[in-house]
N, C-alpha and C positions, 0 to 999 in steps of 0.2 A: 504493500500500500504506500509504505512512503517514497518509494522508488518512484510508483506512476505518478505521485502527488508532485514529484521533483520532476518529472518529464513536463506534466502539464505547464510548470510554474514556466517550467526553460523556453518552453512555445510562445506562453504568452507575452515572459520578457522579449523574445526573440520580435514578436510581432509589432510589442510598444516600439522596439529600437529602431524598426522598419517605417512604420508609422510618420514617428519624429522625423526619421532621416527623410523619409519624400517630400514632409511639410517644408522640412530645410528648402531642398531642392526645390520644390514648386513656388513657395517664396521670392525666395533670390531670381528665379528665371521670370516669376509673374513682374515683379518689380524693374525688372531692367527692360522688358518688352514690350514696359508702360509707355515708352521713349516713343515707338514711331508714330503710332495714330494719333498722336499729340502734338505731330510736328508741327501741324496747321497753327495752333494756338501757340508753342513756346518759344517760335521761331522770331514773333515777333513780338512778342511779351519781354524777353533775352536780349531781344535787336543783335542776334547774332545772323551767317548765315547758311548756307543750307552745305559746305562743307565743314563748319563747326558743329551742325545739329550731328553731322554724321559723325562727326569723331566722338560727341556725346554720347552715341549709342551704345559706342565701343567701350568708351572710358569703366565702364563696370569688369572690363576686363584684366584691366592692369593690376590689380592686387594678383591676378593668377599667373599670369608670365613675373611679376616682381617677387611673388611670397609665396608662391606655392611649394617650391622646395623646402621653404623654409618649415611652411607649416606644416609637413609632412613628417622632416626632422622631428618636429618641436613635439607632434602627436606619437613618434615612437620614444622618446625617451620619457613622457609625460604624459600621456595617455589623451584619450579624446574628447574626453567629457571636458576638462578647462580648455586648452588649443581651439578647441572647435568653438565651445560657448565665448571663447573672445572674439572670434570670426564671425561669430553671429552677431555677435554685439554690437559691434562695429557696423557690421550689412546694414542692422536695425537703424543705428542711429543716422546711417546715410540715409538712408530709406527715407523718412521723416524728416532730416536735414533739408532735402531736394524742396521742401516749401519754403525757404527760406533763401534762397538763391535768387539772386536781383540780376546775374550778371552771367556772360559764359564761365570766367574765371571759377567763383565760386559754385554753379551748376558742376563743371567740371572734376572740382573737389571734392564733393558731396557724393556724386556716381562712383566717383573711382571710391567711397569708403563704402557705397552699396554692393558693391561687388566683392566684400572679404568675406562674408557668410559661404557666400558660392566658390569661393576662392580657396579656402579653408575644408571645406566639403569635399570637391572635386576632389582636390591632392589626395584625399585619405577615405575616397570612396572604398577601392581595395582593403584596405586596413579594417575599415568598421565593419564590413561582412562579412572577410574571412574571418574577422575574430568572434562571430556571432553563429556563423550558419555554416555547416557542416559543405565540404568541398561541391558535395553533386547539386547543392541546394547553390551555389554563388554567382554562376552565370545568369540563373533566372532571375535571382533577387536584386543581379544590379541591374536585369533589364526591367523589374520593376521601377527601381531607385532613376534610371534613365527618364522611363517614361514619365515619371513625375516631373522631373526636369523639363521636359521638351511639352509635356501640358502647360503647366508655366509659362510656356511660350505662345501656346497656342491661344490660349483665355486671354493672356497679358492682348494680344495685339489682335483677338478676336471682341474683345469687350471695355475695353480703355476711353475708345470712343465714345462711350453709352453715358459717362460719368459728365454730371452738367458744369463741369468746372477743372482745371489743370487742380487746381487744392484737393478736390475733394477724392481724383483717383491716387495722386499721392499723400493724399493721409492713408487710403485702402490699404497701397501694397506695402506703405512702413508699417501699418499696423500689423497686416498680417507678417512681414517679418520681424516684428518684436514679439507675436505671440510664440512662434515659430522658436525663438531663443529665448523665452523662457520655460515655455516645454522641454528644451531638451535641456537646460540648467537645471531643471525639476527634477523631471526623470530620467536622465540617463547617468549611468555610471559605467566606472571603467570595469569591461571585463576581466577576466582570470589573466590571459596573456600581457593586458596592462599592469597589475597589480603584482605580479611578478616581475616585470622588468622595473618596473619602479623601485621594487624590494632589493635589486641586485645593485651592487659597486655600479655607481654613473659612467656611463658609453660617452664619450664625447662625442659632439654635434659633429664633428669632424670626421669621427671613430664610421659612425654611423651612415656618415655622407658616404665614406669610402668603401664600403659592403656592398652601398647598390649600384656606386656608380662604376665601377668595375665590372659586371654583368653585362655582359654583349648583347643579350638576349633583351634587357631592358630598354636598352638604346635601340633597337631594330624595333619596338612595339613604339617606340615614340615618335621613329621615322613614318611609323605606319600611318601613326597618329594624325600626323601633322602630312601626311599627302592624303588624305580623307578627309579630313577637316576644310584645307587650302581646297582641291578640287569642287568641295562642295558648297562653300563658301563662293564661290567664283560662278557657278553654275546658278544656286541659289538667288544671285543677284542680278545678271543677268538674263535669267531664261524670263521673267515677265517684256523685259524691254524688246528681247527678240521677237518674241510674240508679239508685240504690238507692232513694230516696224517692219516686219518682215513677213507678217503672217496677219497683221492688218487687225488684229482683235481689239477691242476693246479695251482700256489699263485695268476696269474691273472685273471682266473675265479673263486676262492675262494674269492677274495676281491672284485670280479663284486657282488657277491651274496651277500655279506656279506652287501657292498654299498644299496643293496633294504632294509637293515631294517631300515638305516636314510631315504632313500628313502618315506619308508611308515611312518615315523614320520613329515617326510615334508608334506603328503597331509592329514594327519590325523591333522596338526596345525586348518585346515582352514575345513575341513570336520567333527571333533568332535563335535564343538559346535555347530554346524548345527543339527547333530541328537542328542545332548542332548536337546538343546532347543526343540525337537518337543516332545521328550521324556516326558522331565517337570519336573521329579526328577533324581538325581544325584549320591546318595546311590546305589540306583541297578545297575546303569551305571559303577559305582565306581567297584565293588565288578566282575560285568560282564567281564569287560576289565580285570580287573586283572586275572581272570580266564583263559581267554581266553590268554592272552598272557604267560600268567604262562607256560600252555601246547604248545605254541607256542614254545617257548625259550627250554624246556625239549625235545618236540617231535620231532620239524619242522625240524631239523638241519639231521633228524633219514630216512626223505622219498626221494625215489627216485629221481635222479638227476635233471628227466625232472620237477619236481614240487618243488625245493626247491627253486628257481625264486617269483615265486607268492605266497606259504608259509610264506617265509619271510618277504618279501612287509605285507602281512596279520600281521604277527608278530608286525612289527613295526608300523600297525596301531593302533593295541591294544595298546602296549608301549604308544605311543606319546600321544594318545587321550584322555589320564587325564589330560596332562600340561595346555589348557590351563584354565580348568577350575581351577583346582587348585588353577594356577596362579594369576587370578583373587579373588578367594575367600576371601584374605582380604576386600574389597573392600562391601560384601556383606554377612559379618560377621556383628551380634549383635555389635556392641560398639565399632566397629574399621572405617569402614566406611572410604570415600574419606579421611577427618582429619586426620585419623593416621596410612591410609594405604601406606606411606611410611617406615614408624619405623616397621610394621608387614610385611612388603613386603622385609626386611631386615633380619629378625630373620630368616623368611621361606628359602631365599635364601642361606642364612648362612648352616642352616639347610641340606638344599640340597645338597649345595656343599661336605659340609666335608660327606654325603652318598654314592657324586659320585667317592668321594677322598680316604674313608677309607674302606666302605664297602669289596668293591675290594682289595683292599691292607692288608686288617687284618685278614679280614673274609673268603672272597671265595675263593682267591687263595692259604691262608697256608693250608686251611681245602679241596681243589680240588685237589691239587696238580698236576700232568698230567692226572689225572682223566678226561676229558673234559665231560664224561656223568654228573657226579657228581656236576663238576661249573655248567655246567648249569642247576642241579637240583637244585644248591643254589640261579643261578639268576632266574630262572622262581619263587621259594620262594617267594621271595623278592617280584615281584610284585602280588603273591595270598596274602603276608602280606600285601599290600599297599590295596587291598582292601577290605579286612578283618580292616586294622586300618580304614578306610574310613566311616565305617560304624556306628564307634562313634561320628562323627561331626551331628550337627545340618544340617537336611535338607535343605538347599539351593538353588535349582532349581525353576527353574521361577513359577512353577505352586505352588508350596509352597509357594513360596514371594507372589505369588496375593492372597492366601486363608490367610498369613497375613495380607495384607494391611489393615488400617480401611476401613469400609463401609462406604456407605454415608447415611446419618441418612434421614431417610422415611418425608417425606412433609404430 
């Protein structure tokens, strides 16, 4: 009895920690997503102009390319429940700061401190679920912890507009991520593998930097990272304008169309891991998806109007359905594991970010230039390079892991 009593209790913990963590996530991504339906209103409220609104959108970003290693360090030596609740804190108080912003200057300031909840999060998304949910259980749970994320997104820039005033949708989304942080200052605490390393002789931030950043394997998921991210970033921005220029649509039917390929990255968080796990290995999956969206991103944009609906949708399932195993990956990498899947769950993020940040900005669009056939023969690229790099990491997939495990020695 007390056994099953102690099963139930570890579910339900297991589910509070889940819970908490997608509010995180949905939070921080509804909050920053608040940015574009708003632009009609802030642009000139700000009297800034419309390549400053755009870097404002981004600004929620820079805690993650800036602090993300750091806070990943800082959650393995110190666990996740303080690191992460000052991450929150901070999101929070930008959050609700953003009403008090007269200027770009301080607009500017305010986003980039909304963006450390999510910043903070990200890094040590691996971390909090390996160290909660049993191995077979971690691809599906971060493609839950994803989708939270990318609904965030979807509601932020699906419902922003509905709000009769720029105050009143950012009182919303600070609010909801202040609630957001003190939920998990409430209730969460560090588990076993925290409490342990805490109890052991202190690892220097250094000690610990050096464990992951050594790992070949980590830096190849981060490459991966950031040509997925870059590709579809560049794709993402462009495929409404081609549609309208080139294909003559409408901007509101061009942006409904465009909306199916986050669309298809939101069911693909929670439907990937599902058929990788029956799959077993992750390499040909890797190399698959990326094929498959490659010519997705190249072609899709090229067929007939009644079919670029479900093309697209298609598109962004291929897109999304690497994040979340990727994501995961440190977690079930050789030598990095729960322990110091914070610190590798930071470098990767980092990684990614400056993909989604620079790729686009350096690469596709001086080298596309109004070419739109062109970008997106450089972002479909990018993700047939993502799984072409994929295919250097050590195997990973559950059916792999069990033909590693020991056996158990014969009686």
């Amino acid at each position: 009895m007390p056994q099953t009593s102690a099963k139930i209790h570890s579910f339900k913990r297991r589910s509070l920690m889940l819970v908490i963590t997608c509010l995180g996530m949905f939070s921080g991504s509804y909050a920053q997503f608040q940015l574009p339906p708003l632009a009609a209103r802030l642009i000139p409220e700000l009297g800034i102009t419309n390549p400053e609104f755009a870097s404002l959108v981004t600004a929620p970003m820079i805690p993650s390319i800036l602090l993300g290693i750091i806070a990943g360090i800082l959650c393995d030596r110190m666990g996740i429940k303080k690191i992460i609740g000052i991450g929150l804190a901070f999101g929070a108080f930008g959050g609700l700061a953003r009403l008090f912003a007269t200027n770009y200057t301080e607009m500017m300031i305010f986003l980039a401190f909304s963006g450390a909840g999510s910043a903070f999060l990200n890094a040590n998304l691996a971390k909090i679920i390996s160290s909660w949910f049993p191995p077979e259980q971690m691809s599906k749970v971060m493609g839950i912890v994803l989708m939270a994320g990318t609904g965030g997104m979807v509601i932020g820039m699906g419902t922003t507009a509905l709000f009769p005033s720029t105050d009143s949708a950012f009182i919303f989304g600070g609010c909801l991520c202040l609630v957001s942080t003190i939920l998990w200052l409430i209730v969460v605490r560090d588990n076993r593998i925290d409490v342990i390393s805490q109890a052991e002789p202190a690892e220097s931030l250094l000690a610990i930097l050096s464990v992951t950043a050594k790992n070949p394997a980590l830096w190849t998921v981060g490459f991966c990272l950031a040509f997925t991210m870059g590709g579809m970033m560049a794709f993402s921005t462009f495929l409404p304008l081609a549609l309208s220029h080139l294909k003559s649509l409408d901007p509101i039917t061009a942006g409904a169309i465009g909306s199916t390929v986050l669309l298809g990255n939101l069911v693909s968080a929670l439907l990937s891991p599902i058929i990788a796990q029956k799959i077993g290995y992750y390499k040909p999956y890797f190399l698959t998806l990326g094929l498959l969206a490659g010519a997705g991103i190249y072609f899709g944009w090229t067929v007939d109007e009644a079919y670029l609906t479900p093309v697209m949708f298609m598109t962004g399932l291929c897109i999304g359905g690497v994040m979340p195993l990727f994501m995961i990956s440190p977690a079930l990498i050789k030598s990095i594991g729960p322990k110091y899947a914070g610190a590798a769950g930071g470098i990767m993020t980092t990684l990614m970010l400056i993909g989604a940040v620079f790729i686009p900005a350096i690469v596709i669009t001086p080298l596309g230039g109004d070419n739109y056939q062109l970008i997106f023969a450089l972002s479909g690229g990018c993700l047939i390079l993502m799984g072409l790099c994929a295919q250097l990491l050590p195997e990973f997939g559950p059916k792999a892991r069990r033909s590693a495990a020991p056996q158990p020695a014969l009686k």
